[in-house]
C-alpha positions as CSV (number, residue, x, y, z in Angstrom):
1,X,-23.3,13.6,7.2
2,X,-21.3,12.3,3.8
3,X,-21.2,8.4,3.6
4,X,-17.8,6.8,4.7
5,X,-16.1,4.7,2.0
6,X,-13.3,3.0,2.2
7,X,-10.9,1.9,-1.0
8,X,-8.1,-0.6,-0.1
9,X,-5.9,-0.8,-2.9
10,X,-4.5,-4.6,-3.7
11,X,-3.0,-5.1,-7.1
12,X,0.9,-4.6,-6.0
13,X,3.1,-8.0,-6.5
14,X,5.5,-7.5,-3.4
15,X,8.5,-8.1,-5.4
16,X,10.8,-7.6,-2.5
17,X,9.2,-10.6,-0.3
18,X,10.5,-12.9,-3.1
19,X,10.2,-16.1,-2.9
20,X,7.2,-16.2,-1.1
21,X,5.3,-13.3,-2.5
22,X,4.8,-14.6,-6.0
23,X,2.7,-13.3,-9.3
24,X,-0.3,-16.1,-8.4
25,X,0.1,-14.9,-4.6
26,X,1.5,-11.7,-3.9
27,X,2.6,-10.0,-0.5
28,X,-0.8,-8.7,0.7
29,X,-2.5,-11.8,0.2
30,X,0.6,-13.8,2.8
31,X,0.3,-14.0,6.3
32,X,4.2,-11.9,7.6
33,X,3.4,-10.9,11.2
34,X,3.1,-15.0,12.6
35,X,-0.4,-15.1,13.8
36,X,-2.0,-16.6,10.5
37,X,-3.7,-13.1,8.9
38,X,-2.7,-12.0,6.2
39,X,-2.1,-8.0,5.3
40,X,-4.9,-7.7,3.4
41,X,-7.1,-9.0,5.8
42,X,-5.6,-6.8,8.6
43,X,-6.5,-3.6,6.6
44,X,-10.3,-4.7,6.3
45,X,-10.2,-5.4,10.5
46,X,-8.8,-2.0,11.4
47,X,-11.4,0.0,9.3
48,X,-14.4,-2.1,10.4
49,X,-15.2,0.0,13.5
50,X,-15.4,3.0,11.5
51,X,-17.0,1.5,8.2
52,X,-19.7,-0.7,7.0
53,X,-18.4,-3.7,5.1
54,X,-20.7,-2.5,2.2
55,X,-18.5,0.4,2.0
56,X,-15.5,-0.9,1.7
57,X,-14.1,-1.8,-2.0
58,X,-10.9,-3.2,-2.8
59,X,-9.3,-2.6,-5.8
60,X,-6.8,-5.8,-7.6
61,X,-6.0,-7.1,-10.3
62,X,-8.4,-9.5,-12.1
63,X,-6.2,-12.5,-11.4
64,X,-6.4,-11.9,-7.8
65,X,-10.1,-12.1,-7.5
66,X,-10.5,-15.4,-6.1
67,X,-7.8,-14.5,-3.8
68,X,-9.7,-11.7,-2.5
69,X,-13.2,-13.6,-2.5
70,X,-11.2,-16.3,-0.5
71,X,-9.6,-13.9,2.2
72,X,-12.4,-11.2,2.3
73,X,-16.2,-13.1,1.9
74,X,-17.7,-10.5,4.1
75,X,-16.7,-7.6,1.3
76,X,-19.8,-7.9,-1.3
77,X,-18.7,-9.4,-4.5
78,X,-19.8,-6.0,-6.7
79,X,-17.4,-4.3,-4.6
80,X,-14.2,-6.3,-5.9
81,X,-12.7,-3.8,-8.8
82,X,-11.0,-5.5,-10.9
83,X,-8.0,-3.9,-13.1
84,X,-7.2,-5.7,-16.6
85,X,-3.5,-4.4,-16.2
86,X,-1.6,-2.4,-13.6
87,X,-1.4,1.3,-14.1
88,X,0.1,2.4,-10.7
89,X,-2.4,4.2,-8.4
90,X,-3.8,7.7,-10.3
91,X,-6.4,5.0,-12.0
92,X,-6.5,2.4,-9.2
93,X,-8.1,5.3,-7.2
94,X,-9.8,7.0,-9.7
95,X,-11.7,3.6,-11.0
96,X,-12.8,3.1,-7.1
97,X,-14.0,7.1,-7.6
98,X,-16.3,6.3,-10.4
99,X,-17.9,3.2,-9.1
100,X,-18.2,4.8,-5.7
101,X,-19.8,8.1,-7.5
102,X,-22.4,6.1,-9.4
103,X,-23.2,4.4,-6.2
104,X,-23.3,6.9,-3.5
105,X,-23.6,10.3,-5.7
106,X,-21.3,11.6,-3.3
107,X,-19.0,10.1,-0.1
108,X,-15.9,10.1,1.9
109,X,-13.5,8.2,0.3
110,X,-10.5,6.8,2.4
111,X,-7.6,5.3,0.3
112,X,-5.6,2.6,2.0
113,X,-2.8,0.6,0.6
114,X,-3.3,-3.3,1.7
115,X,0.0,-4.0,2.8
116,X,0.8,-1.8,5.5
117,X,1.1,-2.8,9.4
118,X,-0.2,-0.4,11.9
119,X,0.1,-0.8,15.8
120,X,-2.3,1.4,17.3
121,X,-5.5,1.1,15.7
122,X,-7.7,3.8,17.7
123,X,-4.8,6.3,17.3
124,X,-5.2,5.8,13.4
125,X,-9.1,5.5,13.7
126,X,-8.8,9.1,15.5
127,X,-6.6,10.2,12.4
128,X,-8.6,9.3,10.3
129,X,-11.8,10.7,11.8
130,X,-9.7,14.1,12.0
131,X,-8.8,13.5,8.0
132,X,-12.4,13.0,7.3
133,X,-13.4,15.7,9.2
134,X,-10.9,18.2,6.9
135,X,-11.8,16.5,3.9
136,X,-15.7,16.8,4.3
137,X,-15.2,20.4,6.1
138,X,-12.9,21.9,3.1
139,X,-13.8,20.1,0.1
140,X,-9.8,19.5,0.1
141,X,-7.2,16.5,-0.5
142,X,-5.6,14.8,2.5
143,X,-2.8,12.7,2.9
144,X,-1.4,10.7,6.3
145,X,2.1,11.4,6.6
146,X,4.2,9.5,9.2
147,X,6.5,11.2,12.3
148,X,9.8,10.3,11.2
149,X,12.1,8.4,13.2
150,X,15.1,8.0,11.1
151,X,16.8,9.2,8.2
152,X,15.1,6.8,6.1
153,X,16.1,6.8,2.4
154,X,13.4,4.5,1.2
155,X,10.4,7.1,1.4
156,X,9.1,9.8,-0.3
157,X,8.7,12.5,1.9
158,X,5.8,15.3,2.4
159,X,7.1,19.3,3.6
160,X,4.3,21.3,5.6
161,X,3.9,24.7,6.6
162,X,3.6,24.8,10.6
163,X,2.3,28.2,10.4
164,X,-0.6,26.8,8.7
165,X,-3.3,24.5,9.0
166,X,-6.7,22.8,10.0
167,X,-6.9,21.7,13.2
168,X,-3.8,19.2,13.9
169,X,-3.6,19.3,9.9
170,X,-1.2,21.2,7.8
171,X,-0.9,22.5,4.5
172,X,1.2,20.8,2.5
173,X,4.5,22.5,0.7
174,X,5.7,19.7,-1.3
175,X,6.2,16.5,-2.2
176,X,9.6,14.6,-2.8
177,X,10.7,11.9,-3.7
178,X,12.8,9.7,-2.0
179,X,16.1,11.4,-0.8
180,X,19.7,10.4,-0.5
181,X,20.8,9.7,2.8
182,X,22.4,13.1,3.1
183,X,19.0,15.3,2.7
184,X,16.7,12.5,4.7
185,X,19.0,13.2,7.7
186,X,18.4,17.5,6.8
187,X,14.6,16.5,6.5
188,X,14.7,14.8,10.1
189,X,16.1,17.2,11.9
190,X,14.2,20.2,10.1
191,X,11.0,18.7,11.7
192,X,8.7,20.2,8.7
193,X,9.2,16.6,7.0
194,X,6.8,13.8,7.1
195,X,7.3,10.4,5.2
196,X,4.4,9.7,2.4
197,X,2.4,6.8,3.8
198,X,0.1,6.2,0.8
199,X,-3.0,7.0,2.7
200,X,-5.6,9.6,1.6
201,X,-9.1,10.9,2.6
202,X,-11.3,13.1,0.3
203,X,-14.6,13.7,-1.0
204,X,-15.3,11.7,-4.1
205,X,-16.3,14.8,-6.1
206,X,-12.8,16.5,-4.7
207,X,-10.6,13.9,-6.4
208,X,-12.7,13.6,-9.8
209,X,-12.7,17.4,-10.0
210,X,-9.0,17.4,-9.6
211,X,-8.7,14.5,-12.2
212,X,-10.7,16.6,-14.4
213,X,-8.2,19.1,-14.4
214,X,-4.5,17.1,-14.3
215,X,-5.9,14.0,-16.0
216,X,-8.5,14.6,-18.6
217,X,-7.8,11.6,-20.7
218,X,-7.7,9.2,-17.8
219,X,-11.3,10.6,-16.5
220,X,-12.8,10.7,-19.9
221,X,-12.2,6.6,-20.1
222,X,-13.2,6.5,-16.4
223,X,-16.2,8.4,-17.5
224,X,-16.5,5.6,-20.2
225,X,-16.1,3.1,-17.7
226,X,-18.8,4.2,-15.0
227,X,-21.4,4.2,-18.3
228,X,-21.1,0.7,-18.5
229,X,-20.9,-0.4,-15.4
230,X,-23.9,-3.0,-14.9
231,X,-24.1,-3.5,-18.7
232,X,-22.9,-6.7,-20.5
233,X,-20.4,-4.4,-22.0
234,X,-19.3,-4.0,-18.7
235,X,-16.1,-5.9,-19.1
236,X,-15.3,-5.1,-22.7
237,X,-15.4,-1.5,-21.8
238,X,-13.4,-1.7,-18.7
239,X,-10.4,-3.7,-20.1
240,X,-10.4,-1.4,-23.5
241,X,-10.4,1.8,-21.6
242,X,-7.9,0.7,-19.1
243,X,-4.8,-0.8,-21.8
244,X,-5.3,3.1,-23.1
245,X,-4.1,4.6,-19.4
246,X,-0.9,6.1,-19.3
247,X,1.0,4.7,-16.1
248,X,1.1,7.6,-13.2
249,X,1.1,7.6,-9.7
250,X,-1.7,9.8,-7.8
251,X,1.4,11.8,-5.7
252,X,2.6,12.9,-9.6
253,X,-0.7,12.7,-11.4
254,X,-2.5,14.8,-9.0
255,X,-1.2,15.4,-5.4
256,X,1.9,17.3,-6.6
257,X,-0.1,19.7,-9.1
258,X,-3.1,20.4,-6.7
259,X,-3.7,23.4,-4.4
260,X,-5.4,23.4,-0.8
261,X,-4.0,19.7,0.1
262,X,-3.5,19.0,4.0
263,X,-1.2,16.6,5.8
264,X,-1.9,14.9,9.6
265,X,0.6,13.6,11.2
266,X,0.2,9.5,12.1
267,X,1.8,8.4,15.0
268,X,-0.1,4.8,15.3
269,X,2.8,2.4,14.6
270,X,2.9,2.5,10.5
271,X,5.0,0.6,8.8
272,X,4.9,-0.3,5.3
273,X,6.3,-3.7,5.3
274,X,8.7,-3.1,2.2
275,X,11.2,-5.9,2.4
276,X,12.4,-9.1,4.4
277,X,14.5,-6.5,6.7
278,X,10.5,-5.1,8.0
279,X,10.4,-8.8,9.6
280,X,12.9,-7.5,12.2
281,X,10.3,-4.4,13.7
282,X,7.8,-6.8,13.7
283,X,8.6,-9.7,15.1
284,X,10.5,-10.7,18.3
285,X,14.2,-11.8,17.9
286,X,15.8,-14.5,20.3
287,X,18.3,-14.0,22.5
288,X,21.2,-14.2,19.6
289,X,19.0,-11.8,17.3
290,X,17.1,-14.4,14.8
291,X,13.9,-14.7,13.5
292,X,13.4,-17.7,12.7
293,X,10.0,-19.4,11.5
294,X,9.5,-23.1,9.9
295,X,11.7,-26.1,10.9
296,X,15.2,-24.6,11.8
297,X,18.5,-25.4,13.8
298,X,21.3,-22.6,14.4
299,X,24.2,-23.4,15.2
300,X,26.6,-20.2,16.4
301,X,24.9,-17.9,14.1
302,X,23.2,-14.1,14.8
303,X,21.0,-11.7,13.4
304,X,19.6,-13.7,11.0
305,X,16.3,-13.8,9.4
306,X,15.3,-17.2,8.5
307,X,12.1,-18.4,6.8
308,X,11.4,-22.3,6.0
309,X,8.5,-24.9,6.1
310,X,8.6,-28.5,6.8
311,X,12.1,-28.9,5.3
312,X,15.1,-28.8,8.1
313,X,17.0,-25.8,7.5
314,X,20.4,-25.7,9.5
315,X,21.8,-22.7,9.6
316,X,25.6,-22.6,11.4
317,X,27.9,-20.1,11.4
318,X,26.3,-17.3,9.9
319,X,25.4,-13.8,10.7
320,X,23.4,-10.8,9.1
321,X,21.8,-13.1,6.6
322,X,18.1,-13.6,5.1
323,X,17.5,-17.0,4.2
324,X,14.0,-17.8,2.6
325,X,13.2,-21.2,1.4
326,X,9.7,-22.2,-0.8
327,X,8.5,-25.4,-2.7
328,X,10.4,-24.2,-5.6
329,X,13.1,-21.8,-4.5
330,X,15.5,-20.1,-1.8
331,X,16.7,-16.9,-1.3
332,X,19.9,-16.5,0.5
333,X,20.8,-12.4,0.7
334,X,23.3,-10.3,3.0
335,X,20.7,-8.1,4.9
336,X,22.8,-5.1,3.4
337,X,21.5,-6.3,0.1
338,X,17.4,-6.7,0.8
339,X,16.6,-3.8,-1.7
340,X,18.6,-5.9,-4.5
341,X,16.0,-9.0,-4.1
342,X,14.0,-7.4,-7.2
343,X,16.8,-7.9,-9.5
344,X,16.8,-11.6,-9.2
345,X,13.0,-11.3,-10.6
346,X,14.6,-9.3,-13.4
347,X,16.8,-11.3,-14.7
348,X,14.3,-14.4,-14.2
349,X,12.5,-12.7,-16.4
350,X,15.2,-11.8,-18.9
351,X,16.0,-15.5,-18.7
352,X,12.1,-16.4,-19.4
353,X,12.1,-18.6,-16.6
354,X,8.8,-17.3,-15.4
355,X,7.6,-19.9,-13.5
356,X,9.7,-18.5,-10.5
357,X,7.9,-15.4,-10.6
């Protein structure tokens, strides 16, 4: 039997959870769900019973190491990748390929993003398992898509073939991108639509062979990369190679150009956390529909998310608000208007006032 890897992916900054999700601690590494974990340390727990902790690599950005070290001591410190600079997740997943080749020769490699909440962890262990199963069995790509629920706009989306498959896997049609309301409510009711969770399973050699076709530049510095590794060029190596990567998403680089590619359906509870609104699905409202966490009054005001700390935040009159306070900065945001929250980091930046970042 192939060897089980996991690679949890955790250099995103979580721009939408501004103010708390900041550049020196971003959304994966903040507890959201009440009980004191954080998202990142959530992933780890709901792969342990199917993984050994030596198996398990997370991939982040260098300034996040001690963050990682911190939350995860149990993950070995060789397995902490490291990116010098963000170059969305083709590289990500294709440095974890590399190191994971040069350890193992050959394994199972899941790919889990570090910021998602799931609900019911031995249904996605038995998705999984199936996706492995594929994976091994067909030397092919798999993705987890997610059973929609709603004409959700903020996706992309997966089309299968019904009449086709392996086992409760499909082939995959196409990808998309996310969709205007209009065509998300077509893709719902056609029931040949999944959302694009961001969650794969293949054989190691499966996604290098496919890099080596779609992205030869990127695999010839990966190649570069995996030389050095356990050198004292190590470093030098990895941050020249990685400055030379163009920017590309796995779903473009590779998952939209390749052949024999399979899709399972998840229905364990995913959601991906995006913005302030995901507090809502995961988190009990009172009886006048706030959440609301850290010292707070409310006076005659509804459906309001409201996050604070030790500083009285009174709150009276007000409905279908988000109101976020820090150390250093609040956020007060029509719900309507969550997906807007990254323009405030725009023009903070514009402004060069990037000590609120």
């Amino acid at each position: 039997m192939v060897k089980k890897t996991v690679l949890i992916m955790a250099g995103g900054r979580g721009e939408r959870f501004w103010p708390r999700s900041r550049k020196r601690l971003p959304k994966q590494f903040l507890s959201l769900t009440g009980d004191g974990r954080t998202m990142i340390q959530m992933t780890l727990e709901r792969v342990l019973p199917f993984v050994e902790t030596e198996d398990i690599f997370i991939s982040t950005n260098k300034e996040y190491r001690s963050l990682v070290r911190e939350q995860l001591p149990e993950i070995p410190e060789e397995n902490i990748l490291c990116e010098p600079v963000g170059r969305n997740t083709a590289p990500c997943i294709g440095l974890g390929a590399v190191y994971m080749e040069r350890k193992y020769k050959d394994a199972l490699m899941m790919v889990l993003p570090s910021d998602h909440l799931i609900k019911y962890h031995q249904m996605f262990l038995h998705t999984m398992q199936d996706a492995c199963q594929i994976a091994e069995e067909n030397n092919s790509l798999v993705t987890i898509g997610i059973t929609p629920d709603c004409p959700e706009t903020g996706y992309g989306y997966i089309q299968f073939d019904p009449e086709q498959g392996k086992g409760r896997a499909f082939a995959v049609k196409r990808f998309i991108e996310k969709p205007n309301l209009e065509m998300a409510k077509e893709y719902l009711e056609s029931e040949e639509y999944l959302w694009n969770s961001g969650m794969f399973v293949w054989k190691v050699s499966s996604i290098l062979e496919k890099m080596e076709q779609f992205m030869p530049d990127t695999l010839k510095g990966l190649r570069k990369i995996q030389a050095a590794i356990g050198t004292f060029e190590q470093e030098a190596v990895l941050e020249k190679e990685y400055f030379l990567f163009a920017s590309e998403s796995i779903d473009y680089g590779i998952m939209e150009k390749a052949q024999k590619i399979y899709t399972l359906p998840g229905t364990f509870g995913w959601d991906d956390v995006g913005s302030w609104l995901a507090v809502e699905r995961i988190r009990k409202t009172n009886e006048f529909g706030n959440i609301a966490n850290g010292n707070i009054i409310t006076i005659h005001s509804k459906n309001c998310i409201i996050e604070g700390s030790t500083k009285l935040i009174a709150a009276v009159g007000l409905e279908n608000l988000i109101i976020v306070d820090s150390e250093d900065a609040t956020l007060i945001c029509e719900k309507h208007a969550a997906g807007e929250i990254k323009q405030v980091l725009e023009n903070l930046k514009i402004c060069n006032r990037t000590e609120y970042l």
